[in-house]
matplotlib code that plots the C-alpha trace (Angstrom):
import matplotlib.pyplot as plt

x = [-2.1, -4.1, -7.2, -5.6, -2.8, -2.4, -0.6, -4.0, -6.0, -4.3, -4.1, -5.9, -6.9, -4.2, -4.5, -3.8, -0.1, 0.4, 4.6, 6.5, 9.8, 12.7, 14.0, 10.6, 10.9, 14.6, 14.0, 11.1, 13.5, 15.9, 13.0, 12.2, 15.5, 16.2, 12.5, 13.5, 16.3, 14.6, 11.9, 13.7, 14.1, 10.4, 9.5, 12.1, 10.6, 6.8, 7.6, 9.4, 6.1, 3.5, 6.0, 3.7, -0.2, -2.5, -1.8, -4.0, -2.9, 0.7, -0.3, -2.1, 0.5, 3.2, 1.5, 1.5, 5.2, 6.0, 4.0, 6.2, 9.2, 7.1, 5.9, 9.3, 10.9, 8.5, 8.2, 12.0, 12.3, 9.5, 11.2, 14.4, 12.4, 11.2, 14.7, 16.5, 14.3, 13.6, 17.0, 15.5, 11.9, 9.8, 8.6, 5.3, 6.5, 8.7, 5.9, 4.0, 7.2, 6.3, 8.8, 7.2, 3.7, 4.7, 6.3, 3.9, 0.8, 2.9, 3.7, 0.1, -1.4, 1.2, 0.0, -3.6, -2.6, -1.4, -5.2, -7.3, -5.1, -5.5, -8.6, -8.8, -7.0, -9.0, -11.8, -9.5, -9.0, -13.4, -13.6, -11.2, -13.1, -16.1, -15.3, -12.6, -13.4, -12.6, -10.3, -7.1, -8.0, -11.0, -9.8, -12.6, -10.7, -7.3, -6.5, -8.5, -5.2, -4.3, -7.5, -7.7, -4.4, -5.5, -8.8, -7.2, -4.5, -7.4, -9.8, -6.0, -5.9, -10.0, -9.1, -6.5, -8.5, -11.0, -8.3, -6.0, -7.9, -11.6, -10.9, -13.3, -13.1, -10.4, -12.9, -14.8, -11.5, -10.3, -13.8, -13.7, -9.7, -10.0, -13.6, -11.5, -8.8, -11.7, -13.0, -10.2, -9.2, -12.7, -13.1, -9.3, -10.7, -14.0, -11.9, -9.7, -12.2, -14.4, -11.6, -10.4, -13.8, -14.1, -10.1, -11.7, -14.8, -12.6, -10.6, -13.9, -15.9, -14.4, -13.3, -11.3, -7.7, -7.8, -10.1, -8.4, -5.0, -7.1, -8.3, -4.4, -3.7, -6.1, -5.3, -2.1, -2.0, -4.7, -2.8, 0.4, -1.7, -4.0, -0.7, 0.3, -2.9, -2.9, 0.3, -0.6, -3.8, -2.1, 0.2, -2.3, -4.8, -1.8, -0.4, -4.2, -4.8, -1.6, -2.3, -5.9, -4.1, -1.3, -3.0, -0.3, -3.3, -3.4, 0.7, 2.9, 3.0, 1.6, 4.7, 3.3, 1.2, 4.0, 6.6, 4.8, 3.7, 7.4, 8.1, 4.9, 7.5, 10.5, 7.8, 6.6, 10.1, 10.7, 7.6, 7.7, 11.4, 10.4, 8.0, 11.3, 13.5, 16.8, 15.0, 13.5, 17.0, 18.0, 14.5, 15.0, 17.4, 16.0, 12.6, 13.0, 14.6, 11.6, 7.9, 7.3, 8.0, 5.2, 2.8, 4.0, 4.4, 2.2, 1.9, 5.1, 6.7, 10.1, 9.4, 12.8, 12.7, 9.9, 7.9, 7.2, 5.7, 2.3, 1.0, -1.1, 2.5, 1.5, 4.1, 2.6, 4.4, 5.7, 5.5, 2.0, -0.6, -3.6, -6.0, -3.5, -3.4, -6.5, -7.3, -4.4, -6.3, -9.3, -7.7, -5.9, -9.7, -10.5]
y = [40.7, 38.1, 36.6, 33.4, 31.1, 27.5, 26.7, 28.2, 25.5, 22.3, 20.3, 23.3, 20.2, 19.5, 16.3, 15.8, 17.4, 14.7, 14.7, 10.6, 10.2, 11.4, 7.6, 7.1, 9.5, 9.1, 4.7, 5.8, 8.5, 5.8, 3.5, 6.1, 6.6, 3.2, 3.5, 5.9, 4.2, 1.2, 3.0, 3.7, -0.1, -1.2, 2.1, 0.7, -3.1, -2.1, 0.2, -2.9, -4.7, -2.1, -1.3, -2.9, -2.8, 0.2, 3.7, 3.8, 1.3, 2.6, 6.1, 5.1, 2.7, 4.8, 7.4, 5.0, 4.6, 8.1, 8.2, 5.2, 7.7, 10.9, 9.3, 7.9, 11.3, 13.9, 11.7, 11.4, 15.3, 16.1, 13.9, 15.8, 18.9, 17.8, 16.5, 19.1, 22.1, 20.4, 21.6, 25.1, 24.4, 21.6, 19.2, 20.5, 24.0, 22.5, 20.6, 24.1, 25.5, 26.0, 23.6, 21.2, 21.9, 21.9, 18.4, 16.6, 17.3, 16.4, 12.8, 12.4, 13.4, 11.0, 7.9, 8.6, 8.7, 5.4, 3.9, 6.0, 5.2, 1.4, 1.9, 3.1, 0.8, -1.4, 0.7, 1.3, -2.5, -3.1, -0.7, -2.8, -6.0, -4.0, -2.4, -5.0, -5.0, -1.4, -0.5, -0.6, 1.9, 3.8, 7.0, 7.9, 6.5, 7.8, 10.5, 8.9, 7.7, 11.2, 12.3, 9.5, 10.8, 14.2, 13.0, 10.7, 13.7, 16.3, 12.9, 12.3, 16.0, 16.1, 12.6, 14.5, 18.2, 15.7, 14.4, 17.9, 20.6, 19.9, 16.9, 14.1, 11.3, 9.3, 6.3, 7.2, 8.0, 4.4, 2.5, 4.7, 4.0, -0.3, -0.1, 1.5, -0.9, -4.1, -3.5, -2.7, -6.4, -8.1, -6.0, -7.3, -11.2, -10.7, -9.7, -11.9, -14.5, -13.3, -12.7, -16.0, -17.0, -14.5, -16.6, -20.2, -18.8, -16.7, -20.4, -22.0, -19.0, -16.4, -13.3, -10.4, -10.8, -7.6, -8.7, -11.2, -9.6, -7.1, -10.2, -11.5, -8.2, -8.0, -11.7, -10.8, -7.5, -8.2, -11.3, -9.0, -6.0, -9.0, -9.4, -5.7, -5.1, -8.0, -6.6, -2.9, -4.1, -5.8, -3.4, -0.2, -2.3, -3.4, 0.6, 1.7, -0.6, 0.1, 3.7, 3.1, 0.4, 2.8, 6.4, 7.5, 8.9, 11.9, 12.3, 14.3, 12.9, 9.8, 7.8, 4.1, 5.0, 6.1, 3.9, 0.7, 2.5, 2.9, -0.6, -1.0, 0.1, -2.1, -4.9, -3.7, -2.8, -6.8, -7.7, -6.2, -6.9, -10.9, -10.5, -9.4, -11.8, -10.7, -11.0, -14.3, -15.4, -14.9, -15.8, -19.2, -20.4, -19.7, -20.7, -23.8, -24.6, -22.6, -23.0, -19.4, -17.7, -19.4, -18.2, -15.2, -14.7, -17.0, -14.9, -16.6, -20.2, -21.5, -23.8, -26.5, -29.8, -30.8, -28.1, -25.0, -21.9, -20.8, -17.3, -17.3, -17.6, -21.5, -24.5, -27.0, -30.8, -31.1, -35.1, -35.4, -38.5, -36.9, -37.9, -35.6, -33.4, -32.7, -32.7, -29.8, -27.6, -27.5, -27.2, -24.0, -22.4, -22.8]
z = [14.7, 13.1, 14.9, 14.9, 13.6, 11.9, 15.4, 17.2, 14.6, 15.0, 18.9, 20.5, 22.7, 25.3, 25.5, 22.0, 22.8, 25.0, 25.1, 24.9, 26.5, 23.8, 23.2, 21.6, 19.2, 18.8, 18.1, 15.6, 13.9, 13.5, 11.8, 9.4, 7.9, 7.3, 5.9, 3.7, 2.8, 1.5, -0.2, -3.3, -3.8, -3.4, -6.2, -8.4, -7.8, -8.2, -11.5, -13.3, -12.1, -13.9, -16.4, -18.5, -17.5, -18.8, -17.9, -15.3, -13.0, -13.8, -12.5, -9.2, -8.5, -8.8, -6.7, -3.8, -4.5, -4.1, -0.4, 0.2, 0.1, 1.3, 4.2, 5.9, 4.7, 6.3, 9.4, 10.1, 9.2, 11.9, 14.2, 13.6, 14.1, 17.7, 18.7, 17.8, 19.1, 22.5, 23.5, 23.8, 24.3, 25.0, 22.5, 22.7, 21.4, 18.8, 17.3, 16.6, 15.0, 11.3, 10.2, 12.8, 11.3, 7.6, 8.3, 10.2, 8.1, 5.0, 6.4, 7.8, 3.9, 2.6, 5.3, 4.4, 1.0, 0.9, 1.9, -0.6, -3.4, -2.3, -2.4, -5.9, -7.6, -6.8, -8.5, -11.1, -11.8, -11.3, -14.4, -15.9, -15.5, -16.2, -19.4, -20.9, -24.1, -24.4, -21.6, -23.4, -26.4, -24.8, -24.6, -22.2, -19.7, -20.5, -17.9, -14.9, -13.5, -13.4, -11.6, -9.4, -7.9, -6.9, -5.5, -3.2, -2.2, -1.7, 0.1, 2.3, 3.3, 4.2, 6.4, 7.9, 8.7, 10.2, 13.0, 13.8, 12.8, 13.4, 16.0, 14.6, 17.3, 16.6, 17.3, 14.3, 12.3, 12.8, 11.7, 8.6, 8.0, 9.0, 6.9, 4.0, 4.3, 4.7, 1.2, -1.1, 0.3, -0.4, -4.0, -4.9, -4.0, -6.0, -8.7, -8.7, -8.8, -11.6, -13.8, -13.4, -14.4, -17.8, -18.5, -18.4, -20.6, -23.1, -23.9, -24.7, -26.8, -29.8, -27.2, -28.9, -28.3, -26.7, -24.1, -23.6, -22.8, -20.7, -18.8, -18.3, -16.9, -14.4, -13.6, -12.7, -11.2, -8.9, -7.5, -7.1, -5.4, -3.0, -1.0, -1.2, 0.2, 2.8, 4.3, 4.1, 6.5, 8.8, 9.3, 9.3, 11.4, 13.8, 14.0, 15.0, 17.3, 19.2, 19.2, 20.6, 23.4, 24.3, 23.7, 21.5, 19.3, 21.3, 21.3, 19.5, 15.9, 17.3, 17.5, 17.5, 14.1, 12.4, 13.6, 12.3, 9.1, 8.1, 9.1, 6.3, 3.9, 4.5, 4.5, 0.9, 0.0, 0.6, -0.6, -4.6, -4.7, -4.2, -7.5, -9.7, -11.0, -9.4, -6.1, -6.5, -7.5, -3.8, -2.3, -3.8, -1.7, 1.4, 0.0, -0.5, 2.5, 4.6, 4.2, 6.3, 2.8, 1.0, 3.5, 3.4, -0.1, -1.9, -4.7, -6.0, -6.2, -7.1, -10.1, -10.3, -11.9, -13.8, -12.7, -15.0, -13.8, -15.6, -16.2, -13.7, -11.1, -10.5, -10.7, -12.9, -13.9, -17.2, -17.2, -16.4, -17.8, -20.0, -16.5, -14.7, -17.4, -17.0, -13.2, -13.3, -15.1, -13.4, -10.1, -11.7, -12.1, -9.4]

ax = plt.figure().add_subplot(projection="3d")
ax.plot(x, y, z, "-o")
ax.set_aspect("equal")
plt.show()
């Protein structure tokens, strides 16, 4: 007999097996698979919207896009684990089945995974800036997107050891995940910003047209991924702080976490299929007769009339005086 057991390893603390009524875990099943059934859409959405950026970017993306699916998956399979065994035996006991095990530390990896690769895209798209001369053809730089992915995995799966197996406080777990989340949204803003900056100087002084395109690109894909990040925090940040307020940190797959992290993925599902044309097509309508959208989703506006939209996603006036003229373009450099 071995001297212990995966089982033996993970919630050895009983308060961390802490048991929610069945209608919790059968509402938050029920969230997950509608989750998952929505995931498919916002992969397809984000992939036509990196289609075209450097490999990179492409890579980490994408790799978000599968934890969109993962994440929704495992969880409603754990749940359907816990549900289904506690006809026999309690939920407690059906959590430490192997197939309860297997599960739930698949869909916590894939929820951490989600923040560290946030996180490094916006180090991916710093380099980018950094190096923009000779990002697009330095080959240097050609199989970080691939490396960046199993870092963040093997960083998720450390994150996760920290909470079940080695019991880090969870109070120190959720100023490290919030901190995480703080940053990729101030580096995205800085970004954005300087970029913007390197645009308005590359019009006025002989830039490569390389560089140039490299600037574009991170003009663009930083504004998409500002608002992918935005609703990523507020929903992370919102799912933490209900599990501190309601102490479903030290339940059974931590219900309240996970249940707002899937309704993450409908959000995002929403969100990237608003920045392809088909979408935006329908979002029209009710934009326009709504300003909640364009708070929401400032990232893009309905251009009608004599309104044209730029590069940049901005609607700009096509019958416009030279003074006008003008005052427009220095408003968009703002």
């Amino acid at each position: 007999m071995p001297f212990f057991s995966i089982s033996d390893m993970i919630d050895v603390n009983p308060k961390t097996m802490m048991e929610f009524p069945q209608i919790t875990y059968t509402l938050n099943l029920a969230v997950a698979l509608f989750a998952v059934f929505v995931a498919p859409f916002a992969i397809t959405a984000l992939y036509k919207n990196v289609k075209n950026v450097h490999r990179n970017l492409k890579v980490i993306s994408m790799a978000m896009a599968v934890c969109w699916m993962l994440q929704p998956l495992m969880t409603a399979a754990f749940l359907a684990v816990l549900l289904i065994k506690s006809e026999d035996v309690s939920i407690t006991e059906a959590a430490k089945t192997p197939l309860g095990l297997t599960t739930r530390q698949i869909m916590t990896v894939a929820s951490h995974s989600i923040k560290t690769l946030e996180v490094m895209l916006a180090m991916e798209r710093v380099l980018a800036t950094v190096y923009s001369k000779v990002y697009e053809k330095a080959k240097a730089w050609y199989f970080l997107g691939v490396f960046t992915v199993i870092f963040c995995v093997l960083l998720a799966i450390l994150v996760n050891a920290m909470v079940n197996i080695f019991h880090v406080s969870f109070y120190i777990t959720w100023a490290f995940l919030v901190s995480t989340d703080i940053f990729t949204f101030v580096s995205l803003v800085i970004l954005s910003t300087y970029n913007r900056r390197l645009r308005l100087k590359s019009a006025t002084t002989a830039v490569a047209l390389s560089e140039k395109y490299q600037i574009i690109e991170n003009i663009t894909s930083i504004r998409l991924f500002i608002y992918s990040s935005s609703i990523w925090f507020i929903f992370s940040s919102t799912a933490l702080v209900m599990s501190i307020v309601t102490d479903s940190y030290m339940a059974i797959g931590n219900p309240y976490y996970f249940g707002i992290i899937n309704m993450y993925v409908v959000a995002t599902a929403v969100y990237w299929n608003f920045q392809i044309p088909r979408g935006r097509q329908i979002f029209s309508v009710v934009y326009q007769k709504s300003g909640f959208f364009a708070v929401l989703f400032g990232s893009r506006r309905v251009c009608n009339g004599n309104t044209v939209e730029t590069t940049m996603g901005q609607c700009v006036r096509t019958n416009l005086t030279s003074d006008e003229h003008m005052k427009a373009l220095r408003d968009m450099w703002k």
